[in-house]
VOBA-1610 file (N, C-alpha, C; in pm, whole numbers, padded with zeros to 5 digits, always signed):
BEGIN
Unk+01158-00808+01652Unk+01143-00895+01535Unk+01052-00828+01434Unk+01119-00838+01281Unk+00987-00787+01207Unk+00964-00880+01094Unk+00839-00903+01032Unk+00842-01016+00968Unk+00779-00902+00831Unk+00850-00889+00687Unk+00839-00819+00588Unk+00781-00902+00485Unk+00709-00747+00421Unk+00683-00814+00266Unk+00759-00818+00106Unk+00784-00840+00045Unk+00846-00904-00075Unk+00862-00757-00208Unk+00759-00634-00114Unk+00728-00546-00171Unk+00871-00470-00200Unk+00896-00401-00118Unk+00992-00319-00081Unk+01096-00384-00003Unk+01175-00486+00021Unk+01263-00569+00037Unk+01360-00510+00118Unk+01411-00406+00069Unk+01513-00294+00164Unk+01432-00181+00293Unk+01350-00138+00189Unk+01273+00030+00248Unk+01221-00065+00395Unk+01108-00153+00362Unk+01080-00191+00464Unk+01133-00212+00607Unk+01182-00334+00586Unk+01295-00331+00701Unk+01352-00237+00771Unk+01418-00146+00702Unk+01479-00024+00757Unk+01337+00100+00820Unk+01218+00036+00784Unk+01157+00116+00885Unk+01134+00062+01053Unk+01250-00046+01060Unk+01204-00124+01214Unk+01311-00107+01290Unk+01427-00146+01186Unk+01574-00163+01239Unk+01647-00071+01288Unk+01668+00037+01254Unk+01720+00162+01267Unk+01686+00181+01433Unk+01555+00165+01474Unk+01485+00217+01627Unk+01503+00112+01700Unk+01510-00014+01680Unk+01506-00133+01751Unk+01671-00118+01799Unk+01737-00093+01696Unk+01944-00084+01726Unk+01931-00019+01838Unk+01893+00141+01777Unk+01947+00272+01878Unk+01917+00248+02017Unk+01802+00182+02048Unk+01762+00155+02200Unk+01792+00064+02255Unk+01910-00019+02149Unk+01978-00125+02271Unk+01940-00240+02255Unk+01856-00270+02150Unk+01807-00400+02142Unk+01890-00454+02007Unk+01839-00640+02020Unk+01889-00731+01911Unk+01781-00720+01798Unk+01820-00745+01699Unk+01647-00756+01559Unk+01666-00892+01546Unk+01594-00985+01483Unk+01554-01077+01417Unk+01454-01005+01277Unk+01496-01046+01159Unk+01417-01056+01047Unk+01395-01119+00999Unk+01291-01129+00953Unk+01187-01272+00880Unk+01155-01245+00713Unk+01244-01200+00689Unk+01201-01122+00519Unk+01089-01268+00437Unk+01048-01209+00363Unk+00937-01253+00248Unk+01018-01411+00205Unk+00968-01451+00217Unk+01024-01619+00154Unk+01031-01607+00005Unk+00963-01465-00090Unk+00946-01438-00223Unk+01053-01384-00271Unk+01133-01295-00166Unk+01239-01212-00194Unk+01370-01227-00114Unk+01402-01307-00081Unk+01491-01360-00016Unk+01658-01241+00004Unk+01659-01253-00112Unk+01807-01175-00137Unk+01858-01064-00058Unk+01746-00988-00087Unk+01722-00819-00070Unk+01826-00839+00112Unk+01737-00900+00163Unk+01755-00847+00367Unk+01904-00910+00376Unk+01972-01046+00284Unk+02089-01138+00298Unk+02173-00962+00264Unk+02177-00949+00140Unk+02242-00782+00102Unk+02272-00675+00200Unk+02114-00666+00301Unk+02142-00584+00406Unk+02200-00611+00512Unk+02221-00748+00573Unk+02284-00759+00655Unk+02396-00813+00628Unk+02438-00788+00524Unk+02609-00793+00464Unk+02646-00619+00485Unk+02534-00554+00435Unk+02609-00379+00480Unk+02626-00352+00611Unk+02534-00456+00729Unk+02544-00395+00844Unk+02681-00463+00907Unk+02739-00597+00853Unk+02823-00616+00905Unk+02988-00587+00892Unk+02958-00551+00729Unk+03071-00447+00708Unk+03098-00308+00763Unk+02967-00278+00799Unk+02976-00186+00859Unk+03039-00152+01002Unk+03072-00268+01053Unk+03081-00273+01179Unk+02994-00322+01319Unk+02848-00387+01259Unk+02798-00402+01344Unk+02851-00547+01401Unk+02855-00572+01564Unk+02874-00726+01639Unk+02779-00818+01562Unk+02866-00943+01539Unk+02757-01068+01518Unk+02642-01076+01589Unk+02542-01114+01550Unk+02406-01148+01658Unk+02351-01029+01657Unk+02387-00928+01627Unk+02308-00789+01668Unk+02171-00778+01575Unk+02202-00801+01419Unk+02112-00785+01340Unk+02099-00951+01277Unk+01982-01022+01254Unk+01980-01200+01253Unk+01884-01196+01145Unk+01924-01267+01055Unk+01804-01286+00938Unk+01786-01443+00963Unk+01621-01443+00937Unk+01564-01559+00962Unk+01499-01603+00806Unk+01562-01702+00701Unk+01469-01740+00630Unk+01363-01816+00618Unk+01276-01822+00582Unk+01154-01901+00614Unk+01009-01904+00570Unk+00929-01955+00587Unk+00774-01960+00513Unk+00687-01911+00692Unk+00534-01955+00688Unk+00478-01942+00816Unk+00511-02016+00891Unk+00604-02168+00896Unk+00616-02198+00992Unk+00761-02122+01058Unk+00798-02074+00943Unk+00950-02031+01025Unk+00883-01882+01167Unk+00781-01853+01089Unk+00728-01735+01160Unk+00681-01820+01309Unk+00610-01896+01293Unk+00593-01970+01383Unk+00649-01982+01541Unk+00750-02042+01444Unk+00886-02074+01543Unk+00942-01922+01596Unk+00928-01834+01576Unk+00986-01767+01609Unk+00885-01680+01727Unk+00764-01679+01653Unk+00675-01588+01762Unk+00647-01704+01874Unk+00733-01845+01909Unk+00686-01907+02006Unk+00797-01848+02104Unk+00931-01809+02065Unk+01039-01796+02157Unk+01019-01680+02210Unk+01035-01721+02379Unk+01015-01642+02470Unk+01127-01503+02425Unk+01249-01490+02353Unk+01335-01369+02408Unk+01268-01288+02287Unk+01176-01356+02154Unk+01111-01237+02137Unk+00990-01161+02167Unk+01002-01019+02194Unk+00917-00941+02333Unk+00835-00884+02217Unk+00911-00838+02085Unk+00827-00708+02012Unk+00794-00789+01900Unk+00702-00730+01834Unk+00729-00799+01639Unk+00633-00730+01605Unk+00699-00654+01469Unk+00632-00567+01376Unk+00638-00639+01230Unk+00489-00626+01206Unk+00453-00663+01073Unk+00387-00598+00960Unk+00451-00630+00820Unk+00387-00532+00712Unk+00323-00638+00615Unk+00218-00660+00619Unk+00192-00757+00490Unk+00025-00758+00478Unk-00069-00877+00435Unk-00183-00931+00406Unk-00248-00940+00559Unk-00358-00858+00555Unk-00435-00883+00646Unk-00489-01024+00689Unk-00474-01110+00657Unk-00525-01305+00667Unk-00399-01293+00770Unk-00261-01303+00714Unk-00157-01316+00806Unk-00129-01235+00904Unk-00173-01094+00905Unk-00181-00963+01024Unk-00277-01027+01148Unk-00358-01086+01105Unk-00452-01182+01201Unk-00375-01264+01289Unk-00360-01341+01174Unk-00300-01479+01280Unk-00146-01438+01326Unk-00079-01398+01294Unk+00009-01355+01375Unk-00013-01264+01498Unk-00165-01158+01475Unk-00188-01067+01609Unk-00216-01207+01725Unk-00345-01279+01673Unk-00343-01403+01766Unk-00267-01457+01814Unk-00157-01520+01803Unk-00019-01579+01845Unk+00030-01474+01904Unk+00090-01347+01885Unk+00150-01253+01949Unk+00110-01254+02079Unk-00060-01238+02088Unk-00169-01172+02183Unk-00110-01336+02253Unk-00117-01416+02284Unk-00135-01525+02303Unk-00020-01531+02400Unk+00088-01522+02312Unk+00228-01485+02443Unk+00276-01416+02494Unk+00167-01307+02474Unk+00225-01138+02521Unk+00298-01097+02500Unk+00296-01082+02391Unk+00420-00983+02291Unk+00341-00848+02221Unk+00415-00772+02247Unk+00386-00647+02171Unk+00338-00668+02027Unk+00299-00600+01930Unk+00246-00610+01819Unk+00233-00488+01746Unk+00277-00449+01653Unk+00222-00369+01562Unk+00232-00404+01405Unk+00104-00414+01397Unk+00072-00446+01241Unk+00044-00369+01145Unk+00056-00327+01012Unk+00037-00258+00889Unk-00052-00387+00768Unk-00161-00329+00722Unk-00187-00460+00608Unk-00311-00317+00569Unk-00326-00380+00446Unk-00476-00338+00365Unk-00453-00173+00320Unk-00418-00145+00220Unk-00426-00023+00168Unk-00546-00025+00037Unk-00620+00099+00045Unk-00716+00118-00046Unk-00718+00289-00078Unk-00614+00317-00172Unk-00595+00456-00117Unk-00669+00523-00297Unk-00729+00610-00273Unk-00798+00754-00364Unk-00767+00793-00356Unk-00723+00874-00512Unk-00707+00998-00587Unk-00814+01053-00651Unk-00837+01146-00582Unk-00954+01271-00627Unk-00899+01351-00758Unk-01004+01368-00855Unk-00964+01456-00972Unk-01064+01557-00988Unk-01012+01697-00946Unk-01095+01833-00948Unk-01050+01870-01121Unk-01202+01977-01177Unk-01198+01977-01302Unk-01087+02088-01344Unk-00991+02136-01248Unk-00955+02251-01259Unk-00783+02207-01241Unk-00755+02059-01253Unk-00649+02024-01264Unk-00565+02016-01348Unk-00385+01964-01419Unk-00373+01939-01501Unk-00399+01852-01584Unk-00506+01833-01697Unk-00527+01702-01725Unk-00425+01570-01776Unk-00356+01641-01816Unk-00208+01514-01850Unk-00113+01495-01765Unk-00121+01546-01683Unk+00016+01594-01579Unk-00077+01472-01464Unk-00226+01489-01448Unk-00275+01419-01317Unk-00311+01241-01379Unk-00344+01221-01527Unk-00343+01109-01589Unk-00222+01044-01510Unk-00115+01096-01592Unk+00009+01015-01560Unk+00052+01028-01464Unk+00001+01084-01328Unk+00039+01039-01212Unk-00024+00937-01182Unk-00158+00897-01223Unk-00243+00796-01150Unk-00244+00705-01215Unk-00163+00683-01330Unk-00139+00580-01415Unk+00019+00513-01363Unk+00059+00634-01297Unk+00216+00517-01249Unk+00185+00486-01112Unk+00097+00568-01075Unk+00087+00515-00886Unk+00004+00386-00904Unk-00085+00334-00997Unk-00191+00248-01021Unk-00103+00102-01075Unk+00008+00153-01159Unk+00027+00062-01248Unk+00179+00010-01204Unk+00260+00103-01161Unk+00407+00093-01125Unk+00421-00033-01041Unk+00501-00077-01082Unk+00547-00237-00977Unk+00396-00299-01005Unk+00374-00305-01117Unk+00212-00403-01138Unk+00132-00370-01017Unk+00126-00268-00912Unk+00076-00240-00860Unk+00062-00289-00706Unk+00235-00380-00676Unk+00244-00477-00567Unk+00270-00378-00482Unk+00168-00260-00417Unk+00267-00209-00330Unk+00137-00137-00251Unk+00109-00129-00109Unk+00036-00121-00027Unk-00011+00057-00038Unk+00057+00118-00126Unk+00055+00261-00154Unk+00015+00315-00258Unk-00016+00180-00367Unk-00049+00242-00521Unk-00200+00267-00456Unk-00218+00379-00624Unk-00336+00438-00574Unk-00432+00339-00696Unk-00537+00303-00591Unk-00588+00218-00693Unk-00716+00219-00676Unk-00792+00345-00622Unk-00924+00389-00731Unk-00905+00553-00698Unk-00962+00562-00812Unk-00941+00662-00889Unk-01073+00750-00893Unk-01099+00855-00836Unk-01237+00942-00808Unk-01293+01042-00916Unk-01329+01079-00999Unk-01364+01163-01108Unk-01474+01253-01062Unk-01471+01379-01034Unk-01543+01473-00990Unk-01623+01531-01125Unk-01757+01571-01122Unk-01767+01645-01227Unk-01739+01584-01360Unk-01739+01705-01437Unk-01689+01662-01572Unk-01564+01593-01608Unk-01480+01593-01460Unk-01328+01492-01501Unk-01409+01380-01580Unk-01529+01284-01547Unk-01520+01208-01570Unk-01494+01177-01755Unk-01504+01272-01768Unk-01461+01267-01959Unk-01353+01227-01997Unk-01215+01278-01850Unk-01084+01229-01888Unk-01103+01060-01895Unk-01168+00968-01829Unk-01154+00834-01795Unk-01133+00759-01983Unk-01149+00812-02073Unk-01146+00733-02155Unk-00971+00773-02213Unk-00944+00896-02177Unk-00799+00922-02164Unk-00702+00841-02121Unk-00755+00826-02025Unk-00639+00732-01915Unk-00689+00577-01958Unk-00797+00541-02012Unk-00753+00401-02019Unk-00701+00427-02179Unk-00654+00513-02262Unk-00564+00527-02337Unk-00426+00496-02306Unk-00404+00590-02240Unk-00289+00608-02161Unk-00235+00485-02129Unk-00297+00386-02046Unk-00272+00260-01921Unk-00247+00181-02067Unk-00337+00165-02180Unk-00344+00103-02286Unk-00217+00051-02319Unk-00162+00160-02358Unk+00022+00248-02401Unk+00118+00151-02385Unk+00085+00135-02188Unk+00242+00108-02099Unk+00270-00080-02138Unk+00400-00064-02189Unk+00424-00178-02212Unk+00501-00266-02121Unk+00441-00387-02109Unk+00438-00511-02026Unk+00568-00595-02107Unk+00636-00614-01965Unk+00720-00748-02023Unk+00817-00694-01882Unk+01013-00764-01943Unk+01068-00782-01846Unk+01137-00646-01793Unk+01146-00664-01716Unk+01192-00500-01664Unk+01350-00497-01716Unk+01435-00549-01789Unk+01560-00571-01801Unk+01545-00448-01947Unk+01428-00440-02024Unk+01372-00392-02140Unk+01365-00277-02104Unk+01439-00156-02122Unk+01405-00035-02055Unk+01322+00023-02142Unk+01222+00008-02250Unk+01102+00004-02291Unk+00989-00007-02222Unk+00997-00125-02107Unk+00877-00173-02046Unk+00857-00067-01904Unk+00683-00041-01897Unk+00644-00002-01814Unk+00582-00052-01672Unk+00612-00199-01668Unk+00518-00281-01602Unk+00597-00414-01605Unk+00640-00458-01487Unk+00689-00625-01516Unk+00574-00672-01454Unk+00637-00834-01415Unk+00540-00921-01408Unk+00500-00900-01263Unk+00364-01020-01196Unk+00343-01052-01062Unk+00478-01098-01016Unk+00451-01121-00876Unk+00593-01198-00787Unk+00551-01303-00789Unk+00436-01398-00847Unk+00456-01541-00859Unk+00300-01568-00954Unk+00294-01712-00990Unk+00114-01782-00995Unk+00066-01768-00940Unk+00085-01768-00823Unk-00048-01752-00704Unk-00071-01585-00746Unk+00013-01550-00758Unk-00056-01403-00721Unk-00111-01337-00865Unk-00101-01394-00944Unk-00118-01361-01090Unk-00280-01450-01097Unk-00296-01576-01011Unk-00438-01616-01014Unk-00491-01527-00969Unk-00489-01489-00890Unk-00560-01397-00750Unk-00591-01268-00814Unk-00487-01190-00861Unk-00514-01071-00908Unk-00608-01153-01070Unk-00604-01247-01135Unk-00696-01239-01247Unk-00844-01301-01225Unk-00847-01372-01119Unk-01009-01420-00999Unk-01045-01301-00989Unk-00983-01173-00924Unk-01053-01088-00892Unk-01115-00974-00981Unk-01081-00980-01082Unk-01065-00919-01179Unk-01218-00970-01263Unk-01203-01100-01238Unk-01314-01200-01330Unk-01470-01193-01250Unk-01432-01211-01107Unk-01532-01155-01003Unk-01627-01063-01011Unk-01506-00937-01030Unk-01583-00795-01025Unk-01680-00774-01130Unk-01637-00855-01264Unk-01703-00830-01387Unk-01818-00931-01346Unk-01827-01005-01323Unk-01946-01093-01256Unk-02098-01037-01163Unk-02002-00939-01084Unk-02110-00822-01014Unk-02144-00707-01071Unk-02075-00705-01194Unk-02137-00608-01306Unk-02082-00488-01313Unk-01963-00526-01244Unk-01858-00405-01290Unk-01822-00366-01437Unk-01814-00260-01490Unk-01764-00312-01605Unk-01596-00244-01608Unk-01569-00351-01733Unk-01412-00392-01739Unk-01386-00253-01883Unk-01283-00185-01845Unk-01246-00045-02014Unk-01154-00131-02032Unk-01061-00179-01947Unk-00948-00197-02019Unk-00913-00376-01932Unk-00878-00476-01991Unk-00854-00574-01933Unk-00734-00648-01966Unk-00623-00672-01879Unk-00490-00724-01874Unk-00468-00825-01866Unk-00561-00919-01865Unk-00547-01045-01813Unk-00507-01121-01950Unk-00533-01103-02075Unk-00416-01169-02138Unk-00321-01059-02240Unk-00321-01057-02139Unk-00183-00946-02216Unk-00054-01101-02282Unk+00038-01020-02377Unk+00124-01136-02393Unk+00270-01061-02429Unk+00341-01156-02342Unk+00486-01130-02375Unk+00593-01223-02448Unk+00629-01157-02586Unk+00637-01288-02650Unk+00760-01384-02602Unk+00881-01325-02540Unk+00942-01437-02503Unk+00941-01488-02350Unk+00831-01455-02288Unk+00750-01506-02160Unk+00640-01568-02137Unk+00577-01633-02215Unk+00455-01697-02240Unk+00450-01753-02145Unk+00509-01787-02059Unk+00421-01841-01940Unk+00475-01769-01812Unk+00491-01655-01825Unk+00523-01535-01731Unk+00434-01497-01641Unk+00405-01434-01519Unk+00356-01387-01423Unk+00294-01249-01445Unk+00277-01254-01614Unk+00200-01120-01664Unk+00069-01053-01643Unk+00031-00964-01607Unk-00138-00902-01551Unk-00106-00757-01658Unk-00176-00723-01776Unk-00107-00566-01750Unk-00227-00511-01736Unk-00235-00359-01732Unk-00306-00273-01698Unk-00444-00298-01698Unk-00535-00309-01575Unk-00645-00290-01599Unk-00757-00161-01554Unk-00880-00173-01614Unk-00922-00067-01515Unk-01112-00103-01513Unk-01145-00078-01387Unk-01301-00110-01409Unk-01337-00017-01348Unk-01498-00005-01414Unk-01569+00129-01389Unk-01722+00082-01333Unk-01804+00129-01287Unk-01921+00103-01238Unk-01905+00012-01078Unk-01808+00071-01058Unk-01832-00057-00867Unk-01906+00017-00773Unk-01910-00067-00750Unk-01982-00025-00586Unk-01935-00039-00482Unk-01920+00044-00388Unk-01865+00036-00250Unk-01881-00108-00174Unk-01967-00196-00242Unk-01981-00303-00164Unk-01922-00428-00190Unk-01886-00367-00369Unk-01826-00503-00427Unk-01702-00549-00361Unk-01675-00677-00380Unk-01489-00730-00369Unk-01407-00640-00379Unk-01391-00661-00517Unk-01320-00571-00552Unk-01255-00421-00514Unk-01354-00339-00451Unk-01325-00217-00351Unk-01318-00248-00262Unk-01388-00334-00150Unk-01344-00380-00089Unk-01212-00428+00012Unk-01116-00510-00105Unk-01022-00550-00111Unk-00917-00530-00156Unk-00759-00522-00076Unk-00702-00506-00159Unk-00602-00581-00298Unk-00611-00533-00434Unk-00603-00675-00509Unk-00444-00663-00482Unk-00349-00582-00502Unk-00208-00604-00467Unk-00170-00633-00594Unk-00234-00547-00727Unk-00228-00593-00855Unk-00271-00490-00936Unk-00233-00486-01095Unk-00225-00365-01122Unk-00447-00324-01198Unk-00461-00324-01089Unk-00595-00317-01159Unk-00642-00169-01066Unk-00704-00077-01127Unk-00758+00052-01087Unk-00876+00033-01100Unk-00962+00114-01002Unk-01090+00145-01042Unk-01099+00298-01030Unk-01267+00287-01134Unk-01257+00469-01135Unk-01400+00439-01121Unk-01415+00565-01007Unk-01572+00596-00981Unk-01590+00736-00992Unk-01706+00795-00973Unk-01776+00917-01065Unk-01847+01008-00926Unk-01830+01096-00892Unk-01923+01142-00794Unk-01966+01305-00852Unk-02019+01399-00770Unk-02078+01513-00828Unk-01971+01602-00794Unk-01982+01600-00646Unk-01886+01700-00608Unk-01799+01681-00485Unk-01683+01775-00476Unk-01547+01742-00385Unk-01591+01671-00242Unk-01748+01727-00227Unk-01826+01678-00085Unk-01803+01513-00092Unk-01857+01495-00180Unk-01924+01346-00234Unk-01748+01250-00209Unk-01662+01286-00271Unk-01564+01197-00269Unk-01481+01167-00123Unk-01495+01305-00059Unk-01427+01293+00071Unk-01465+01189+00162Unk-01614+01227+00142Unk-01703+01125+00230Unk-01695+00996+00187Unk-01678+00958+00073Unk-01631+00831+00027Unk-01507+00744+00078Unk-01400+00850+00093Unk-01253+00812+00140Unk-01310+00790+00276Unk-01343+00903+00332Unk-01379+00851+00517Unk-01498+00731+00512Unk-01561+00710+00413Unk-01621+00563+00471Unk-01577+00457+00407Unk-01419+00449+00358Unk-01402+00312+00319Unk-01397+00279+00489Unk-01410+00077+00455Unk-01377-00008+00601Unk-01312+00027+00628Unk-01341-00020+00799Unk-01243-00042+00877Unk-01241-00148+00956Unk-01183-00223+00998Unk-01211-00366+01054Unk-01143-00368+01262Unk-01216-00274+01308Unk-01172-00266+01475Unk-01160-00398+01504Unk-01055-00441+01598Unk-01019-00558+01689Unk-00991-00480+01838Unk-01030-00582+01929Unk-01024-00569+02107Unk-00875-00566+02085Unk-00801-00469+02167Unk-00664-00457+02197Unk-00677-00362+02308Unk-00525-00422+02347Unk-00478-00354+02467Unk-00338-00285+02499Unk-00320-00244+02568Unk-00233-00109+02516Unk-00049-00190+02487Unk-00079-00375+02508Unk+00013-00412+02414Unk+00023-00483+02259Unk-00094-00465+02258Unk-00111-00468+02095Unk-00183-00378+02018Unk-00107-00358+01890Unk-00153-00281+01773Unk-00215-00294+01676Unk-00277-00338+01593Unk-00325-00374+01478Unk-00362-00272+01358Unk-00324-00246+01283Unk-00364-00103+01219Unk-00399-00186+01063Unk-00546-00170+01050Unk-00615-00183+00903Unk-00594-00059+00829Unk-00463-00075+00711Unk-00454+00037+00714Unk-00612+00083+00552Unk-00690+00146+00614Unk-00803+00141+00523Unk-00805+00341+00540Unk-00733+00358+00613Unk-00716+00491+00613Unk-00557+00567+00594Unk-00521+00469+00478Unk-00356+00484+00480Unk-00321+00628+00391Unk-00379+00663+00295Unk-00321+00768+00216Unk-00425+00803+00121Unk-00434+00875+00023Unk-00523+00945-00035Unk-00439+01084-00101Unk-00504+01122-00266Unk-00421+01206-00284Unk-00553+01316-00412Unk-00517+01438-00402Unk-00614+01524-00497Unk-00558+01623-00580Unk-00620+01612-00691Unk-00547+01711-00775Unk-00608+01807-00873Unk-00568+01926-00842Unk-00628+02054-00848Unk-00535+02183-00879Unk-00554+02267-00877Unk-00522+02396-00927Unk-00545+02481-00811Unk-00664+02468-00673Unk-00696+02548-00586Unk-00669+02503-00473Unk-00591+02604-00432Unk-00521+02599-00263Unk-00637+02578-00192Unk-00744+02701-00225Unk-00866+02615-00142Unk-00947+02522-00140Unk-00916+02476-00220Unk-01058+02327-00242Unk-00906+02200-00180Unk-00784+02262-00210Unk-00697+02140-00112Unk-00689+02164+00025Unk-00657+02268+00083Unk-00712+02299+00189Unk-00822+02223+00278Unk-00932+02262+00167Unk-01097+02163+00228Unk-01072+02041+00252Unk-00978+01967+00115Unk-00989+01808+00114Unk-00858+01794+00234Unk-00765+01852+00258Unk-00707+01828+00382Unk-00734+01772+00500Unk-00842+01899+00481Unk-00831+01900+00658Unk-01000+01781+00669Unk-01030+01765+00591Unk-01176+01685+00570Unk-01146+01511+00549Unk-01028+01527+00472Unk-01020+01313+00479Unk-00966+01295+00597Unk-01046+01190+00666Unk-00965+01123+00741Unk-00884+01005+00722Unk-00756+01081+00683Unk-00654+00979+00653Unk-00512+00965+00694Unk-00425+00908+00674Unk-00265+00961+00757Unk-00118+01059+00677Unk-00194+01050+00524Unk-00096+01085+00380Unk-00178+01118+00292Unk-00168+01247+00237Unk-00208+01330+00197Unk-00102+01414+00093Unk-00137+01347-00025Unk-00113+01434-00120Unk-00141+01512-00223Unk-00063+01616-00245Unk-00153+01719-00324Unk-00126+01714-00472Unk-00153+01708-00593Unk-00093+01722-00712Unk+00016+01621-00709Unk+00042+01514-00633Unk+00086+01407-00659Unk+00099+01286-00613Unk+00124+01164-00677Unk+00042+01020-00601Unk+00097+01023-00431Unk+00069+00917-00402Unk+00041+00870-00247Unk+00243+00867-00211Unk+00253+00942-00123Unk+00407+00975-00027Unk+00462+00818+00011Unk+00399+00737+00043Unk+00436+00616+00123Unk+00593+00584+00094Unk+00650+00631-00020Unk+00754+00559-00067Unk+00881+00646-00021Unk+00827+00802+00041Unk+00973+00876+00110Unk+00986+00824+00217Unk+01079+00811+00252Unk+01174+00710+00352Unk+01146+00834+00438Unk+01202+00978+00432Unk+01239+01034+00511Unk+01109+01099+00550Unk+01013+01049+00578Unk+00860+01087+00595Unk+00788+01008+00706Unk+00698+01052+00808Unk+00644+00968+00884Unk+00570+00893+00837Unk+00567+00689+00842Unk+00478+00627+00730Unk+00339+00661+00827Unk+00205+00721+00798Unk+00134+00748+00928Unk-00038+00671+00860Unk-00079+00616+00897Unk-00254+00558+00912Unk-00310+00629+01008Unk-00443+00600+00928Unk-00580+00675+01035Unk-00716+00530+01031Unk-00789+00584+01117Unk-00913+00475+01102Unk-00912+00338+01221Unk-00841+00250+01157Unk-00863+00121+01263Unk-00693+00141+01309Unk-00651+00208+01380Unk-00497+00233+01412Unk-00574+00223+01597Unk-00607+00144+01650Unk-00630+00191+01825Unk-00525+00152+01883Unk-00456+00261+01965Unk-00379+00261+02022Unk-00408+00278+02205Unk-00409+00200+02289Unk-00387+00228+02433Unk-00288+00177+02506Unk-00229+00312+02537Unk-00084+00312+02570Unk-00052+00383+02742Unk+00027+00292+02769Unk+00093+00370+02920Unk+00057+00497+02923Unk+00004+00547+03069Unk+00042+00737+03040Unk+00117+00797+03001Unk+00245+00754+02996Unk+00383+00810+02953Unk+00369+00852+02772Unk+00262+00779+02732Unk+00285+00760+02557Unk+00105+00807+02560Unk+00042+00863+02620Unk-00059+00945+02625Unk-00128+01026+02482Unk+00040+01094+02490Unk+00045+01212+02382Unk+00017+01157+02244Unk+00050+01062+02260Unk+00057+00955+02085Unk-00111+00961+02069Unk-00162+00899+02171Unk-00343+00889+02149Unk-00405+00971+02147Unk-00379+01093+02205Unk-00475+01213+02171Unk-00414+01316+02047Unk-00337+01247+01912Unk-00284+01334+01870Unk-00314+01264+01745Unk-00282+01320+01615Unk-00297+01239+01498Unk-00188+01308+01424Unk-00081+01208+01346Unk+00001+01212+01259Unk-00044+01220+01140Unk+00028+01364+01018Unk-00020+01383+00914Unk+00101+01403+00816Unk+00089+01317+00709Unk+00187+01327+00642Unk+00137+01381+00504Unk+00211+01520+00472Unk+00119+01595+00359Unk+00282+01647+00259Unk+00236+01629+00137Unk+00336+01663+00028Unk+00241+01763-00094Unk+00271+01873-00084Unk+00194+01957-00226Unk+00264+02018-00306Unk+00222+01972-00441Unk+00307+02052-00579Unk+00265+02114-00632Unk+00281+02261-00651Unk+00225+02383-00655Unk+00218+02412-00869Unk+00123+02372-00896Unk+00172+02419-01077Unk+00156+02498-01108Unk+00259+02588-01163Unk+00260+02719-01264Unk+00209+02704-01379Unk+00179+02747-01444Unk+00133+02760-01589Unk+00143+02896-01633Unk+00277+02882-01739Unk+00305+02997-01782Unk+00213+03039-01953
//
């Protein structure tokens, strides 16, 4: 069984289904109560395809449908991608009836900027990984590290973010549609209001952005705050919204160590449950020197790693891999998994002629 988020509607899913088939088993899916359509679509391809009735089962529903489902004994497994509040209470219930578990929630992923990078070429990567899909996606990169004198570019990029225009995505003009609902358009503009409260300060603020024939649209556009602190909310947390932060350090030392001490939130498990905070999900740097990527390589501890361009999460054909609160204790047979660490690395090499 996998119970999905609203994010990625297709990609998701198909990171459960594919392995659950081949080994002989039935799926149950619980897609997003936000996005309904997407999984009805997929299991119209699987059955044209040829698959037996019952093999692949979509379940629509809210938490109680989840409910109901993690009470029935014939389901053994259930994998989940969403909000750490719900990664909880579903590990509890799982743990409860002894069901397997593996969970995904909480991305907080950095992009490092060395002074020796492209400066427009690395803007507009961290302006679409930050801002793309308003930023609903467990992979945008959404703070932003300024080494050195980068920090001069920061008034660039909230140029840049300034630019991208908000409205309906039907507008192939627009750079940015809306939230997936009110709730989440409160949430991302609370947090936003918060941070400035702890004395963050706000360059660029989205919260009334306006679209003129959407006025009461699910609009956030681009934001960006500067001055946080590792302790605030705001870093903290993830907003699941298009808001970036940019912080300032001296040198490549300073930022790494930053990425390896965001949270991590350990839970008691046992080698049938998983829980993975992903607080060590991806991270990406951009530079001109094989060796200073090299350094930041092999130095973050993280699971995705990219070089000269935003965070991988979105190649399908890539291992999705976390580091940090991922504890795994597993049968001897699956040994090899725990003493080993999965690295998923993509680098784009720039010429400059």
């Amino acid at each position: 069984m996998a119970v999905t988020p609203f994010t990625f509607p297709f990609m998701i899913p198909l990171w459960s289904i594919p392995f659950a088939l081949i080994t002989g088993n039935t799926f149950v899916l619980k897609p997003s109560e936000k996005a309904p359509t997407a999984s009805t679509l997929l299991a119209t391809a699987f059955f044209r395809a040829g698959f037996p009735a019952g093999v692949l089962n979509i379940v629509h529903g809210g938490p109680s449908a989840v409910a109901k489902l993690l009470s029935q004994p014939c389901i053994q497994t259930v994998s989940f991608v969403g909000s750490e509040t719900a990664a909880e209470r579903i590990y509890d219930h799982a743990r409860a009836t002894r069901k397997r578990i593996q969970a995904e929630c909480v991305g907080k992923n950095h992009g490092v900027v060395l002074d020796d990078a492209d400066m427009m070429a690395t803007l507009y990567a961290i302006a679409g990984s930050a801002f793309g899909a308003a930023g609903q996606r467990c992979m945008a990169m959404s703070v932003a590290v300024f080494v050195g004198s980068t920090r001069e570019w920061i008034p660039k990029l909230v140029e840049l973010a300034g630019s991208m225009v908000v409205g309906c995505p039907s507008d192939r003009s627009v750079k940015m549609g809306p939230l997936i609902s009110v709730a989440a358009k409160d949430n991302v503009c609370g947090m936003i209001q918060r941070a400035v409260e702890e004395r963050a300060s706000l360059l660029l603020d989205g919260r009334d952005v306006e679209v003129p024939d959407y006025p009461a649209g699910n609009f956030v556009g681009p934001t960006i705050l500067a001055d946080v602190k590792t302790y605030m909310e705001c870093y903290q947390t993830e907003i699941l919204g298009p808001v970036l932060i940019c912080m300032e350090v001296d040198t490549l030392e300073e930022a790494i160590d930053l990425i390896n001490q965001n949270r991590c939130k350990p839970m008691p498990l046992n080698w049938r449950f998983m829980l993975t905070i992903l607080v060590g999900n991806g991270c990406s740097l951009f530079t001109s020197s094989g060796q200073r990527a090299t350094t930041f390589q092999r130095g973050v501890n993280v699971g995705q790693v990219g070089i000269n361009v935003p965070l991988l999460g979105m190649y399908c054909s890539l291992v999705y891999a976390s580091r940090k609160a991922d504890h795994k204790k597993l049968p001897m047979a699956w040994q090899f998994e725990r003493v080993t660490k999965i690295l998923s690395l993509e680098v784009c090499t720039l010429s400059h002629n």
